[in-house]
FIMAR-683290 format. One line per field, with one value per residue (C-alpha): residue number from 0; chain; x, y, z. Coordinates in steps of 0.2 Angstrom, whole numbers. Layout:
BEGIN
nr c(NUM|...) .
kette c(A|...) .
c1 c(X|...) .
c2 c(Y|...) .
c3 c(Z|...) .
END
This chain:
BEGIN
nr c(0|1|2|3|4|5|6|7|8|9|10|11|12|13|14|15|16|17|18|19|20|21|22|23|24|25|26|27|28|29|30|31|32|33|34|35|36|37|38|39|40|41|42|43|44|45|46|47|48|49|50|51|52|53|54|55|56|57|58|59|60|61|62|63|64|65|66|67|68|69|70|71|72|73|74|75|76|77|78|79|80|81|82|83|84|85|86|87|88|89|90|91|92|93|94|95|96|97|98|99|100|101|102|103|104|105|106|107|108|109|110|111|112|113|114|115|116|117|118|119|120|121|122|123|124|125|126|127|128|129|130|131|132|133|134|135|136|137|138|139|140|141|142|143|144|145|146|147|148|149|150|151|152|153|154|155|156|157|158|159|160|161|162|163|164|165|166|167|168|169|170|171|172|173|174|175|176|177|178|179|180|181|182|183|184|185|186|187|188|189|190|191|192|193|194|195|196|197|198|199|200|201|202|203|204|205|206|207|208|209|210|211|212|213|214|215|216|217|218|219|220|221|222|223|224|225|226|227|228|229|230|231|232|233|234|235|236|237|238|239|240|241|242|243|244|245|246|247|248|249|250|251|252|253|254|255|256|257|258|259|260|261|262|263|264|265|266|267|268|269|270|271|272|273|274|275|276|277|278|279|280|281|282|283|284|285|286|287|288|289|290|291|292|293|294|295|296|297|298|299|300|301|302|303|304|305|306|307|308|309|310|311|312|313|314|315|316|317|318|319|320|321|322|323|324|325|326|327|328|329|330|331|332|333|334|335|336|337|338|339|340|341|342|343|344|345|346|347|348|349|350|351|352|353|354|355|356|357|358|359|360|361|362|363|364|365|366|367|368|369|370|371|372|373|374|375|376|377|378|379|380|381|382|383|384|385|386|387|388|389|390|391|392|393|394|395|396|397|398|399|400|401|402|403|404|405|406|407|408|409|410|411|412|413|414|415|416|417|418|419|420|421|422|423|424|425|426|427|428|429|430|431|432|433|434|435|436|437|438|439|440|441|442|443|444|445|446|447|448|449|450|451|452|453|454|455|456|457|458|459|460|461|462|463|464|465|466|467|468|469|470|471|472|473|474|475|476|477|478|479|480|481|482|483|484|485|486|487|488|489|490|491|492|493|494|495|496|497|498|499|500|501|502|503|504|505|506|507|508|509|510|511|512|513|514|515|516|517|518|519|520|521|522|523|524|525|526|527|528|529|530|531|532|533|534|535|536|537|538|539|540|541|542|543|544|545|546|547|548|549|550|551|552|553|554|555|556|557|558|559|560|561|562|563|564|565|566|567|568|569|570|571|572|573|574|575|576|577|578|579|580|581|582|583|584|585|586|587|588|589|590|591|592|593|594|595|596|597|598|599|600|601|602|603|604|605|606|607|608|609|610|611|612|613|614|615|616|617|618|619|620|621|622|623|624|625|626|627|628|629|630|631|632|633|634|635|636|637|638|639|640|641|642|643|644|645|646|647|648|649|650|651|652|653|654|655|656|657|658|659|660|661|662|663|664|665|666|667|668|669|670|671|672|673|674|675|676|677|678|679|680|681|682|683|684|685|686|687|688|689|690|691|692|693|694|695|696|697|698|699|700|701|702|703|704|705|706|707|708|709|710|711|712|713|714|715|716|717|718|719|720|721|722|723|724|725|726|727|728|729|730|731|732|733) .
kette c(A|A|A|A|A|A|A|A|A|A|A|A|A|A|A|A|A|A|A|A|A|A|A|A|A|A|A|A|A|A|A|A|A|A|A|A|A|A|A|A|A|A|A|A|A|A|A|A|A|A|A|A|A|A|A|A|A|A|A|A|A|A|A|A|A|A|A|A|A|A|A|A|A|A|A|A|A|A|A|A|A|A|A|A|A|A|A|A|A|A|A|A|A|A|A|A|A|A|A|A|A|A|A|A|A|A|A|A|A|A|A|A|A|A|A|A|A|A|A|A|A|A|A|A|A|A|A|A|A|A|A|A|A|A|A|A|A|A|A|A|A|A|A|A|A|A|A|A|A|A|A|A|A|A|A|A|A|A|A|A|A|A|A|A|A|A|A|A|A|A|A|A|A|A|A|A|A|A|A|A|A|A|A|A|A|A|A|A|A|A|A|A|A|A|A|A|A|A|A|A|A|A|A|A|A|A|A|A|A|A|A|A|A|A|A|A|A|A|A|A|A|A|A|A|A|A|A|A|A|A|A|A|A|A|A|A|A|A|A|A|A|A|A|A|A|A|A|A|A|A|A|A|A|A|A|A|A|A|A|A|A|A|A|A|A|A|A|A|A|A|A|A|A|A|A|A|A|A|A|A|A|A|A|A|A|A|A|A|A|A|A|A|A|A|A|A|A|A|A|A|A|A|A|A|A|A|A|A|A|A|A|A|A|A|A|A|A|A|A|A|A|A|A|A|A|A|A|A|A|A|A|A|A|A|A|A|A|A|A|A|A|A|A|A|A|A|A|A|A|A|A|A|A|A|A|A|A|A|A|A|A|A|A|A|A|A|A|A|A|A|A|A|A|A|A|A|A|A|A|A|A|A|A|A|A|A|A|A|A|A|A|A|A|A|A|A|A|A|A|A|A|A|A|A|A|A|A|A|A|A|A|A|A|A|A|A|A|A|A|A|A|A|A|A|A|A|A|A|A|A|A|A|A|A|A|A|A|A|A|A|A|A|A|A|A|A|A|A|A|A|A|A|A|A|A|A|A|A|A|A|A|A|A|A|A|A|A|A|A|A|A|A|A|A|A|A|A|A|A|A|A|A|A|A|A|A|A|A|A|A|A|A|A|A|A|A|A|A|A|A|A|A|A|A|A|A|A|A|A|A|A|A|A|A|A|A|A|A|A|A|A|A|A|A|A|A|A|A|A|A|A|A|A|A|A|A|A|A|A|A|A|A|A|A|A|A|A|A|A|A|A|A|A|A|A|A|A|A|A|A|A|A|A|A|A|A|A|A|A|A|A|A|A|A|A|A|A|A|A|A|A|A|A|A|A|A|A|A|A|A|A|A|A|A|A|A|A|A|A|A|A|A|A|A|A|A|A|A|A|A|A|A|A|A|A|A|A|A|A|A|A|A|A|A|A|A|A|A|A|A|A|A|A|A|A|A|A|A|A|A|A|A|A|A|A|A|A|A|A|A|A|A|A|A|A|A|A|A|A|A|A|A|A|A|A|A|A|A|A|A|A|A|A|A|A|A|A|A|A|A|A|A|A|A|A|A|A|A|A|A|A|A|A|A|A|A|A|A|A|A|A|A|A|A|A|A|A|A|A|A|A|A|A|A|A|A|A|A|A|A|A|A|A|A|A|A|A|A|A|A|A|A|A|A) .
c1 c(484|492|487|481|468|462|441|435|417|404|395|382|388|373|361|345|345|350|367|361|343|331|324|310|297|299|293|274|272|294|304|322|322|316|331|343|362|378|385|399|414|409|409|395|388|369|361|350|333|319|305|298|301|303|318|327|327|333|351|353|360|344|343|339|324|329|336|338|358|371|389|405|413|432|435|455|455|445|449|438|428|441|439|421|416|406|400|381|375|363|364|376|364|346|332|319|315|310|326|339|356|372|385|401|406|427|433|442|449|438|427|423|412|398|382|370|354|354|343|358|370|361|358|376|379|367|375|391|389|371|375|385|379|373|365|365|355|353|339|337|356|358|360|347|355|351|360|361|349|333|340|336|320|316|318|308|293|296|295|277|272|275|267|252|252|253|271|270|286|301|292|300|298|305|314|313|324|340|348|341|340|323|329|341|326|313|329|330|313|309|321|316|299|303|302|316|322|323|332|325|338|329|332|324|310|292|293|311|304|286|300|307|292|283|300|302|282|284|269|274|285|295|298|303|296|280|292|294|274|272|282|273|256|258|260|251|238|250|258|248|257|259|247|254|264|275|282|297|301|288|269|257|247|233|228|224|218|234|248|254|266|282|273|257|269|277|261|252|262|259|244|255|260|278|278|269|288|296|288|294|311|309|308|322|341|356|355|339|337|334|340|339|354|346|359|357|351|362|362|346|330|339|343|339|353|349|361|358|358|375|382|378|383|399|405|404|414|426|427|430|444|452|452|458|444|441|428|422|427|444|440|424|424|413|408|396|382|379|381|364|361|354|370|379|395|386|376|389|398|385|375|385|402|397|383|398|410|398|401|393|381|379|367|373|360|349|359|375|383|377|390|384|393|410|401|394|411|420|406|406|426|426|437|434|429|421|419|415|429|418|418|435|438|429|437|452|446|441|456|466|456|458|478|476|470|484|500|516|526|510|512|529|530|511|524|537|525|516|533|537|522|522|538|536|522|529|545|533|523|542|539|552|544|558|548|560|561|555|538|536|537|527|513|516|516|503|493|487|478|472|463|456|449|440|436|445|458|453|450|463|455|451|441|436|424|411|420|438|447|463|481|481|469|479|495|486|479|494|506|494|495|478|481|466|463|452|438|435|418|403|384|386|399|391|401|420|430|447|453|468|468|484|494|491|494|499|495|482|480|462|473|471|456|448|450|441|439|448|454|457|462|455|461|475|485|505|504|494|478|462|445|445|435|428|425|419|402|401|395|375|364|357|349|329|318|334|339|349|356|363|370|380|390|389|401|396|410|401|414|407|411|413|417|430|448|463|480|487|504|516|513|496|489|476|475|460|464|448|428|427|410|419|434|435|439|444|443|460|457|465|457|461|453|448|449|469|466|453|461|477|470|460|476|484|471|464|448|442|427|423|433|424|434|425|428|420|423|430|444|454|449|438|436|420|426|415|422|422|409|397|385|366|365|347|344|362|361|377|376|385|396|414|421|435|449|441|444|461|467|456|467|483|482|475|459|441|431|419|406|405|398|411|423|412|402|416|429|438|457|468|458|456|475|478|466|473|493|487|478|497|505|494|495|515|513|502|509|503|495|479|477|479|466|463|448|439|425|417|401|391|386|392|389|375|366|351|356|357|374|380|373|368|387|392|397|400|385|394|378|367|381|383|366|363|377|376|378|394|400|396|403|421|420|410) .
c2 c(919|909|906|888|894|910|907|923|927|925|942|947|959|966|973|969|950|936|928|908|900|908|896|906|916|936|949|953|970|973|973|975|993|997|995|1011|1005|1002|988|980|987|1003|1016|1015|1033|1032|1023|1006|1010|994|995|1010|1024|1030|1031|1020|1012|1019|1015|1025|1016|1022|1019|1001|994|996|980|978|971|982|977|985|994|996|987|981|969|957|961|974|982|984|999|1004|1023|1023|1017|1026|1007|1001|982|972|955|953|940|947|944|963|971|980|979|990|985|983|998|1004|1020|1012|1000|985|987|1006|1000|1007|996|991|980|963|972|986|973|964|979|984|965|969|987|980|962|963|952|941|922|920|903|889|875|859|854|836|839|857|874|886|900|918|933|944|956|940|933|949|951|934|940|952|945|931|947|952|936|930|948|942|925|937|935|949|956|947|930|915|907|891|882|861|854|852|864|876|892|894|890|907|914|910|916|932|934|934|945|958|955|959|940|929|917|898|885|869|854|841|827|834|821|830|832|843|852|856|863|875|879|885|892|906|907|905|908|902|885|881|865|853|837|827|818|835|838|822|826|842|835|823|839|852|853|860|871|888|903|893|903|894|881|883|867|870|853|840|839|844|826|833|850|859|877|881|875|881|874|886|896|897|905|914|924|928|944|951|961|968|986|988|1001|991|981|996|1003|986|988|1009|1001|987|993|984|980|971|952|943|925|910|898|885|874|855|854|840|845|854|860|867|887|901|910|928|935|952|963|970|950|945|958|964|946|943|957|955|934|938|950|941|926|936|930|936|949|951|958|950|933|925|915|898|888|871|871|855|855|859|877|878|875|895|890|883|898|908|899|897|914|928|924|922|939|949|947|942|925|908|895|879|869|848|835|830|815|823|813|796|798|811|826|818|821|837|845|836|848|864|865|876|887|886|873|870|852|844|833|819|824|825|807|799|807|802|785|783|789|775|761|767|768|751|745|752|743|743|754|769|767|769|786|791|786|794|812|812|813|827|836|835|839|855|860|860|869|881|880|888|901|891|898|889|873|861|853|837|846|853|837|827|844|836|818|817|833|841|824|820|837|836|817|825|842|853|858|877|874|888|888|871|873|859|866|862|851|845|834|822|827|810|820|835|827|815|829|842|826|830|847|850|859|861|876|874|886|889|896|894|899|912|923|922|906|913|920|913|905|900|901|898|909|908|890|881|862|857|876|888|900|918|931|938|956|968|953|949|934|931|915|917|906|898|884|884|877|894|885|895|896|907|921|931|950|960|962|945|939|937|947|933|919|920|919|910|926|912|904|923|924|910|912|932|941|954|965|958|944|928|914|899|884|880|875|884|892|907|905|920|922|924|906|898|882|874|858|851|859|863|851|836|837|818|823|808|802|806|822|825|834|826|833|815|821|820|803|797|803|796|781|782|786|770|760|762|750|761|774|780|781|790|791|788|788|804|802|787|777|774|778|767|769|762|760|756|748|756|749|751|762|761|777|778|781|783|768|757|743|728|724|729|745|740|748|738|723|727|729|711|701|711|701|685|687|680|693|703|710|718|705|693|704|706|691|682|691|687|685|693|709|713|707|721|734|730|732|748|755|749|761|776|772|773|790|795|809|799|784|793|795|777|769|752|745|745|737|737|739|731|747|762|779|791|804|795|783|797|797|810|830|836|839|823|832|818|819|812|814|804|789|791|786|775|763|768|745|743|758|753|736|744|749|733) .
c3 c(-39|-52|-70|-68|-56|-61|-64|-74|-70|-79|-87|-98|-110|-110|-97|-104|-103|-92|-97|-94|-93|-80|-65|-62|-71|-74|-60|-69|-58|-56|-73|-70|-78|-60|-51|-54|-54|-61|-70|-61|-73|-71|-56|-43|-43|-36|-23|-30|-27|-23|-34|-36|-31|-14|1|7|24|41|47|58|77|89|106|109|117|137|144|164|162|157|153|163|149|146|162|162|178|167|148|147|132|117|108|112|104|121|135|138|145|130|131|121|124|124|124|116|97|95|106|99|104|107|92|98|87|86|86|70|61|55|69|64|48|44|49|36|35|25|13|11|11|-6|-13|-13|-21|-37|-38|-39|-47|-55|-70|-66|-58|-41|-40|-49|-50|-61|-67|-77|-87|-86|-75|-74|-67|-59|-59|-43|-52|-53|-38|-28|-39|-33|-16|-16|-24|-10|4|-3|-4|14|19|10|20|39|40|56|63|71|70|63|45|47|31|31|15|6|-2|-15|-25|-18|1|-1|-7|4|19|11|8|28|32|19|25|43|48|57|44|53|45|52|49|37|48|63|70|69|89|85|72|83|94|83|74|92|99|86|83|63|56|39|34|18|15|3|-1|2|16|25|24|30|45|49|47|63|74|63|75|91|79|86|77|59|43|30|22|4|-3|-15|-22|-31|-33|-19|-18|-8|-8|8|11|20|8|-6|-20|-23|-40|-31|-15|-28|-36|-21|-18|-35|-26|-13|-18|-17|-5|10|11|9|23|31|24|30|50|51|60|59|77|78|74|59|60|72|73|82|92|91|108|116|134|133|122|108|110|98|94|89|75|70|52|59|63|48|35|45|48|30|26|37|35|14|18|30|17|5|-9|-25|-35|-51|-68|-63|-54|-47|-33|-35|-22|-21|-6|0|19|29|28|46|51|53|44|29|28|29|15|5|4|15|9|-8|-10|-1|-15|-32|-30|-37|-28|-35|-26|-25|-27|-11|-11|-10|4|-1|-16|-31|-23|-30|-50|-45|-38|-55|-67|-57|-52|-35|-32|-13|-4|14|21|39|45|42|23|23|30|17|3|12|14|-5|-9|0|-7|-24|-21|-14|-30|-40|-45|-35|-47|-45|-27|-27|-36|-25|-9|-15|-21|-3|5|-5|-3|19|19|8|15|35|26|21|38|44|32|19|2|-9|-19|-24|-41|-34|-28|-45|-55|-42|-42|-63|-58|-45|-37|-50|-58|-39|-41|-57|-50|-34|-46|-35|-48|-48|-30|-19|-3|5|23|37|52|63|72|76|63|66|60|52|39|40|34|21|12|16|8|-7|-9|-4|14|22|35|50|53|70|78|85|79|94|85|68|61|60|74|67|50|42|24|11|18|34|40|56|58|71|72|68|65|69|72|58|57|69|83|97|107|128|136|153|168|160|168|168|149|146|141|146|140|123|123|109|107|93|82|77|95|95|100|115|115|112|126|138|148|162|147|139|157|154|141|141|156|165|153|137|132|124|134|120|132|122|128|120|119|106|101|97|83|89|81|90|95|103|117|119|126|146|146|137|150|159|177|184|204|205|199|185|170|154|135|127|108|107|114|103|88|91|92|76|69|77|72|56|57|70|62|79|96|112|129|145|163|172|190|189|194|177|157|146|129|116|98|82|65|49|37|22|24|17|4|6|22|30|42|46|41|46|28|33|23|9|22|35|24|20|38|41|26|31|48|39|46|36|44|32|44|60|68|62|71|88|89|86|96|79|90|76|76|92|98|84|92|111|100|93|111|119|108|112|130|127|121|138|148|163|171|172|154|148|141|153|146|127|120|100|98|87|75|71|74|65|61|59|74|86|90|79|76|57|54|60|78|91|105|120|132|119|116|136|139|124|130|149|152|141|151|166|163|164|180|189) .
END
């Protein structure tokens, strides 16, 4: 790494104090002299030891609850096993939350690892990187910051204390809030403890979160704010298996017998002897579950998806390898945790990622996408960087009005510096690795201050996942010299299952399989385009309680069916087309993937926020399109104020439009003459008739997270938009 982005960590020069400000109280019963290690300059020697004395927990693999299925191993006709060291017919899936499952173990290679409990895995972390920061978290105009040594202290006084409150084994605690040191915590906490740890996505309704809550039979919730509690308390009553509820955040306006506020949660295990969670600790394997992923439910109730000890930590370790990321004493890794951590790639990038290789969590602000995260990156500096594609098109919209706004000679040399920067950058795509002395001077002139302005000037690694972005975002920030790599997974293989990183970089592409997994396209079509496949011990362990819907997506030889479309290149690069489910199959027959579609039409277009293709089973293609506009940072609602680019695109064609309604009430002529020009021009690029678009309409608002049309990550929800605007639909085809 070069010299300009190299982040020393942070390190107390001593052991027997923390380097920054504590955010939480000393252990009373559990000073750190208990834990036996070695600091993280000098050679690990002994095992860490949890407080007290006494042994360590079981990792041995032992035979597996008994499951009626059993996957064909090593059969060739259809992919077969990869690698397995046997095939004596334990389970690879089941649906139960106490079952324990057959790890796709290698004879060697990545896939050979030694399996260790998320316990194991932690306690590695402190051994190695005890001193340095883990989590950071501001508080009024400063950061109060742990080490991994309180950090896992603060874990395990959390375990005791949910023992206390009947935390019985494998049943959920759920987690309902933003982002936190004490959301890690309280995750941790349950797993130590023997529970399933359930983050519950802070924008659930109380029915969704009832759902949840009942489905993985927590007995205990964390959550945030009085507007969480206030949430619960309307279904608290159908809520059978809950004990106990711990607010983190705020004052507790009512007392009630069952609810406790984070300090209160926090002392209750100091009567718990350390040796009843170690006898916890003693019983959990690598192969049973401790975390529910649950999936946002748009075709269905939402799903449990079981990940086990062995997904977690091995995905980890593998994921920061294949990423090449950094360790302390030389460099620390820093990263900012902001997107919702029930969602499997933010806890993967926030807490796995970061534990695996001694890195630093800072947590944003609550109100991080209504506009502080932009200060928040600006004071912490990542040095890697995960956003949605959402995230990333509103940076890349802020950015254009504030270029807008410049003068003519400043956009001549940002022109004139972009060009440079997409052309290098596909040279280097070619495996070119001369830089010219034009990309040095505009990396002088131009990159390296549009870095410091988002706070991404240390930043290396720059990610987009969870959902699919355009290549009109690619290549604006690739002209940059900020190339962002696509992630691609799913919750069911543990978040990754291919990344491209710096050095490993195709356009449009998720890049290749990190190390110890393995890719098949089955049933491809003559442009070798299958459904992608995935193998190795990131797949989960089922889903819980859903035996038929296990079936579903895992084959009879153990493969994870991900529903996905896609096509691997030579030089093994993967590229996904589109999702099987989201296929348009028109009455002609023909399959077609709406996303390229949509997104060249975005890209044609650039009023357009949201395009969604329609025309299932029907004659011809339709599309529904929404405006960009302001957006209400409150509470997250469109509103019906055009956005500044909007406004742009309206004066550029002499229109007097500032609203949506302007637009569509109107049917303002000069706007949408220019959206039926820019639909033309897609339709010219249309491999054939069957995928023009024949019909469009806008709609009056556009689409949300709070409006129902989008998931928590901003994921389009094409059965929810179907059957909210099922007339304007309809309409097309009368």
């Amino acid at each position: 790494m070069s010299d300009e982005h190299t982040v020393r960590a942070a390190v107390a020069e001593s052991v027997s104090g923390p380097v920054l400000l504590k955010s939480y109280t000393a252990l009373p019963n559990c000073s750190l002299d208990d834990i036996r290690m070695s600091t993280a300059s000098s050679p690990v020697k002994d095992d860490l030891y949890v407080p007290g004395e006494g042994k360590t927990e079981n990792t041995e693999r032992k035979a597996p609850r008994a499951e009626m299925h059993q996957s064909k191993m090593g059969e060739a006709a259809h992919g077969g096993s990869p690698g397995l060291t046997s095939s004596d017919g334990r389970a690879l899936w089941t649906v139960h939350r106490d079952g324990e499952v057959q790890l796709r173990m290698e004879k060697s290679g990545y896939g050979s690892e030694t399996p260790m409990t998320v316990h194991q895995f932690m306690r590695e972390a402190v051994m190695k990187y005890g001193d340095y920061m883990a989590l950071g978290t501001k508080k009024k105009d400063s950061w109060h910051m742990l080490s991994y040594k309180e950090y896992y202290l603060e874990c395990w006084k959390a375990a005791k204390s949910f023992l206390k409150l009947g935390l019985e084994r494998f049943h959920g605690v759920g987690i309902l809030g933003f982002n936190s040191a004490e959301w890690l915590i309280a995750d941790l906490g349950t797993i130590f403890a023997g529970g399933l740890a359930v983050g519950i996505y802070s924008t659930n309704s109380p029915e969704a979160c009832e759902y949840v809550i009942n489905h993985s039979q927590a007995n205990i919730l964390v959550l945030e704010n009085e507007t969480q509690l206030q949430k619960i308390l309307q279904v608290r009553e159908k809520l059978s298996h809950l004990k106990a509820i711990v607010q983190y955040r705020g004052q507790i306006k009512v007392k009630r017998p069952d609810l406790y506020s984070w300090d209160e949660f926090m002392a209750l295990g100091e009567s718990v002897p350390d040796e009843k969670l170690k006898e916890v600790l003693d019983t959990q394997k690598p192969n049973q579950c401790c975390t529910l992923i649950y999936t946002s439910g748009t075709t269905g109730p939402p799903k449990g998806v079981m990940l086990s000890h062995d997904n977690i930590t091995w995905t980890a370790s593998m994921a920061t390898s294949s990423l090449t990321l950094n360790s302390p004493p030389e460099q620390q890794e820093i990263v900012v945790s902001y997107l919702p951590l029930s969602h499997v790639a933010a806890q993967m990038m926030d807490l796995w990622l970061p534990m695996k290789i001694g890195g630093t969590t800072y947590f944003a602000q609550p109100d991080a996408l209504k506009g502080t995260l932009s200060t928040t990156l600006r004071e912490v500096r990542p040095t890697a960087f995960l956003g949605v594609p959402r995230v990333w098109e509103k940076m890349q919209e802020k950015m254009k009005e504030a270029g807008a706004s410049s003068s003519s000679f400043k956009k001549k040399i940002a022109a004139w510096a972009r060009a440079i920067g997409l052309q290098t950058h596909m040279r280097r795509m070619n495996r070119e690795t001369h830089f010219s002395l034009s990309y040095h001077l505009a990396k002088w002139l131009v990159y390296s201050k549009v870095r410091v302005a988002l706070g991404l000037d240390r930043c290396v690694q720059y990610f987009s996942g969870a959902a699919p972005i355009t290549k009109d975002t690619l290549e604006f920030f690739l002209s940059l010299d900020i190339p962002v790599c696509e992630l691609y997974g799913m919750s069911e293989s543990s978040g990754p299952h291919t990344i491209t990183h710096r050095d490993c970089f195709k356009l449009l592409s998720c890049g290749k399989v990190i190390h110890g997994c393995k890719n098949m396209i089955q049933q491809k079509d003559n442009e070798a385009i299958g459904e992608i496949c995935f193998w190795g011990r990131h797949v989960f362990m089922g889903y819980l309680d859903m035996e038929e819907n296990t079936r579903e997506v895992i084959d009879e030889w153990g493969w994870l069916h991900s529903g996905d479309l896609g096509k691997v290149d030579s030089d093994g690069f993967l590229f996904v087309t589109g999702r099987i489910k989201e296929l348009i199959i028109t009455a002609g027959g023909e399959n077609i993937p709406p996303v390229p579609i949509e997104d060249r039409v975005k890209e044609k277009i650039p009023i357009i926020s949201f395009a969604m293709l329609v025309g299932d089973k029907a004659k011809f293609l339709s599309m529904l399109l929404t405006l960009k506009c302001q957006v209400n940072l409150d509470t997250g609602e469109p509103q019906d104020d055009l956005s500044p680019e909007a406004l742009d695109f309206c004066q550029k064609l002499g229109s007097k439009s500032k609203k949506v309604s302007d637009i569509v009430d109107g049917k303002d002529p000069l706007v949408y003459e220019a959206i039926e020009k820019g639909i033309e021009a897609v339709n010219k690029e249309a491999t054939s008739n069957a995928q023009k678009i024949q019909k469009w309409t806008i709609l009056n608002k556009d689409f949300s997270v709070v409006g129902g049309e989008l998931g928590p990550t901003t994921k389009l929800k094409r059965p929810v938009v179907t059957k909210m605007y099922q007339e304007q639909i309809e309409s097309f085809y009368q």
